[in-house]
N, C-alpha and C positions, 0 to 999 in steps of 0.2 A: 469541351471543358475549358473555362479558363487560364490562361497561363501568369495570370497576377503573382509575384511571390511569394503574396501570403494569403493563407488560407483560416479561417474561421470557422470551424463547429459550434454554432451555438445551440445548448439543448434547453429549449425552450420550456420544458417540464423539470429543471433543475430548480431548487429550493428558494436561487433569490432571483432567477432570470427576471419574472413578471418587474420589479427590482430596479433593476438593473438596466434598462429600458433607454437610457442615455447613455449606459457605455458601448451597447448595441449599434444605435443612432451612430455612433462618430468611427464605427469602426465601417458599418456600412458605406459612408461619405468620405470615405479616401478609396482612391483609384486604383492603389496595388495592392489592397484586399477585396475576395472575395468570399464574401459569407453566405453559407451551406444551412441549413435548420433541419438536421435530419429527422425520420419518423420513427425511426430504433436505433441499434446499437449495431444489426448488420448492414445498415444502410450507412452507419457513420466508419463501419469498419472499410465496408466498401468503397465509398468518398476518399478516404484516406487514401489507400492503397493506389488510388487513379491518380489523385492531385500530386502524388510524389513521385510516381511514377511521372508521371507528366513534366516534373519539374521544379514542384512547388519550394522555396526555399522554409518556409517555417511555417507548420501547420500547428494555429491554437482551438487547443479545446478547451470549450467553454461548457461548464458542468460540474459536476462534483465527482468522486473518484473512477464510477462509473466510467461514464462518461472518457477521462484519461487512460481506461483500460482500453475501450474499443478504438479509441486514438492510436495509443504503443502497438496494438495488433494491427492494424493498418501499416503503420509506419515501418514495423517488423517485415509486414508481409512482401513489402516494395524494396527492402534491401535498407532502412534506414537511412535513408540521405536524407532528410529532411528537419529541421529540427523543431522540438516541441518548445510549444511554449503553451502554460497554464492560465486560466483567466477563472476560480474557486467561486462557483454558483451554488456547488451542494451545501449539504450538512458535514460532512467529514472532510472531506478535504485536508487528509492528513499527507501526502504526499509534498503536496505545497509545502508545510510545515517542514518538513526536511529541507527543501529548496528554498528557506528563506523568503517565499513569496509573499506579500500580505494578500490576507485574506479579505480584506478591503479591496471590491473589487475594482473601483477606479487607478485605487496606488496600482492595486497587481496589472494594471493596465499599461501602469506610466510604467512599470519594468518590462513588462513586454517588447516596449517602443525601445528601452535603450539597448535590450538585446543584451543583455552581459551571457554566455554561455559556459560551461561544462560535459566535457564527455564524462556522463554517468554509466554506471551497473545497472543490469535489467536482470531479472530472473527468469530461467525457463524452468516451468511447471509439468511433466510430462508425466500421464498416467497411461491405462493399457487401451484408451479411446482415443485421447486428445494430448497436444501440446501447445503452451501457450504461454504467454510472457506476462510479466506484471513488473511491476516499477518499485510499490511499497511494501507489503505484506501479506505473507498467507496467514492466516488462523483455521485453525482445528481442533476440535471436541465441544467444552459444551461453552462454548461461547455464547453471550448475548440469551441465557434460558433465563436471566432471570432478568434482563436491562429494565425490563418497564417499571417494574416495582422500585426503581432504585431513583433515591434525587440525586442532584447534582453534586452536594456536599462529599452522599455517599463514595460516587464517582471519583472524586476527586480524590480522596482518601485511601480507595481500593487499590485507585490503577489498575494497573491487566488483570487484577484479579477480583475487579467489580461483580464477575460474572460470579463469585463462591461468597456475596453478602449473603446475610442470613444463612448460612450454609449449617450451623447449627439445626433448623430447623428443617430443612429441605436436604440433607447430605444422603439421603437415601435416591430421592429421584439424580442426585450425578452420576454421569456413567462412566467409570472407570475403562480405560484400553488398554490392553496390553500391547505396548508397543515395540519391535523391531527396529531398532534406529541405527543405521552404519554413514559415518562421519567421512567422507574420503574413502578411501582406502583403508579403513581402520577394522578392526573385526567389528561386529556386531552388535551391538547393546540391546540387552531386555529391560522395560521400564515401566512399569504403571505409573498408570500419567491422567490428568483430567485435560490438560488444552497445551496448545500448542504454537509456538509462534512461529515463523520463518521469516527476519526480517531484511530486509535491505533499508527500509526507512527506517527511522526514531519511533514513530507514535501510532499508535490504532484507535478506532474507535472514538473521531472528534478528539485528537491531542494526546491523547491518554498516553504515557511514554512506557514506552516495551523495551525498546535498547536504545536507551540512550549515549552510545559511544558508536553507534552504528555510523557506517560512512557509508556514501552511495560512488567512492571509488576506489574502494579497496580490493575487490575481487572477491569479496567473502559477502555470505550470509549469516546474521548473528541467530542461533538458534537459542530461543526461550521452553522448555519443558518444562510445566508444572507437576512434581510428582502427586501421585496419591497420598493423601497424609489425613492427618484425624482435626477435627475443626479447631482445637486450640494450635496446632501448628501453623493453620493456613492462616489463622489470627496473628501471629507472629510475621508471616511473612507480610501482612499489610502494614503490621508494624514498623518492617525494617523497609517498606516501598516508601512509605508516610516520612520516614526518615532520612531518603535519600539514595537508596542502593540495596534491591534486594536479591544481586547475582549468585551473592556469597552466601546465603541461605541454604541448609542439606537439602532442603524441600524443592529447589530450583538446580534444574542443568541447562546451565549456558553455556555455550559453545562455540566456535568460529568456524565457517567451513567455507571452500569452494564447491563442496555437492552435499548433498545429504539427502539419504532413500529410508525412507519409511512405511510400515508395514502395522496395521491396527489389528487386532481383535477386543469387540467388534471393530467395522471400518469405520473408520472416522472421515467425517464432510470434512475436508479443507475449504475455505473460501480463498483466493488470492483476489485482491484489492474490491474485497465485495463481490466478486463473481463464482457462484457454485462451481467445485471440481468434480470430475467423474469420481466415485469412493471407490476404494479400491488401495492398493499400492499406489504411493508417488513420488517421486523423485524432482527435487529443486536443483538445479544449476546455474552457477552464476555466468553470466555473459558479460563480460569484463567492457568499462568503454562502450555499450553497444548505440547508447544512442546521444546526441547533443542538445542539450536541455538547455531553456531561459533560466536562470537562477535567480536571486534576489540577493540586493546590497549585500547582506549577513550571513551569506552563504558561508557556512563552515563544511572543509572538506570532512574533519575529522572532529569532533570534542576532544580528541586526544590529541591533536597535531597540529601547527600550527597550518595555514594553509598555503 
């Protein structure tokens, strides 16, 4: 393998690679990258894991959120010494988005080159089969059952709650969970809930803002709960997102935590950053500092804090 200091994942099946084709070109024709093209995501988990182990000084994935997940499980699996850096080929690309990177893949290039870094928060995802790390977000319940039908205006207007449009007419097919939610150390909470955030990043879902005061070095995870509520309430809550801030809504529990264990009836699919979790019980932990990330100019540590 290699021992160039930087390392490249390009996923050639990412949304704007074909694209992209010049930024490619010039990363290949420098001498202290080498670029990998894997043919899945356990081959790019694998690559990772050698090339850092190996020595690699910064390993970029090129891809969209995917993509950045089988990267952080490599990078995880080798001990983290390596640091990431982003080059946004998908459609979502919401992690970027936290890290100030433009989505413009040339700029997010020219960032890459200058290297500005941060030790960020990564979260561990552990259910009763698997555990695993992710960087932006898990979501849970009925996310994305209604996305297709929906334009972008819609989108835009919803926010995290795009997925309950027209919920007037369709509020039978949502599936309500009874949830099990213990915060820390805290006793237990019961809660009928339709979806579920677990954030470390800002945004889900192409921008869309979930927590927006969320930091990726605070130690916590911002937790977003949608209760169950009757459609003119959920109306209100788009109201009060459209407005600016819908934490403080009865129909929303938001929450700050270093761990948080959750328990569905029924089980409810989490995704964390795009990728199915076993259903089941899971539990989210923060991993403080875990890894050192490329940021961009406009990196904000905190919206609440100066940085």
């Amino acid at each position: 393998m290699s021992v160039t200091p930087i390392h490249l994942l390009w996923n050639s099946h990412a949304g704007t690679a074909e694209a992209n084709q010049d930024v490619l070109a010039l990363f290949q024709s420098r001498p202290d990258v080498t670029v990998h093209q894997p043919g899945s995501d356990a081959e790019a988990r694998t690559l990772v894991e050698q090339v850092s182990r190996d020595g690699a000084e910064t390993v970029i994935a090129a891809g969209g959120d995917g993509t950045v997940y089988s990267v952080v499980q490599g990078l995880m699996h080798a001990g983290a010494t390596s640091t990431l850096g982003i080059l946004p080929l998908g459609t979502g690309n919401d992690f970027c988005r936290t890290l100030a990177v433009p989505l413009d893949v040339q700029k997010a290039a020219e960032v890459v080159n200058v290297a500005e870094t941060r030790q960020v928060d990564l979260v561990r995802a552990l259910t009763d089969n698997e555990s695993t790390h992710f960087s932006n977000m898990a979501t849970g319940g009925n996310t994305g059952q209604f996305m297709d039908q929906l334009t972008a205006e819609m989108k835009q207007f919803w926010g995290p709650l795009v997925y309950l449009r027209g919920v007037v007419d369709v509020l039978s097919e949502l599936i309500r969970y009874d949830l099990t939610v213990q915060f820390d150390d805290q006793p237990p909470q019961h809660i009928e809930a339709l979806n579920v955030f677990v954030a470390n990043g800002r945004t889900s879902g192409t921008g869309l803002i979930v927590a927006p005061d969320a930091s990726l070095e605070d130690g916590f995870v911002d937790v977003v709960i949608v209760r169950d509520c009757e459609p003119i309430q959920i109306a209100g809550l788009a109201t009060d997102y459209a407005l600016g801030d819908y934490r403080q809504n009865e129909n929303i529990l938001y929450q700050r935590a270093e761990k948080v264990r959750i328990e569905s009836d029924p089980p409810m699919a989490f995704t964390a950053d795009g990728n199915l979790l076993t259903k089941g019980a899971v539990e989210f932990e923060v991993c403080p500092s875990a890894l050192k990330v490329i940021v961009g100019a406009d990196y904000v540590v905190s919206p609440e804090l100066p940085n």
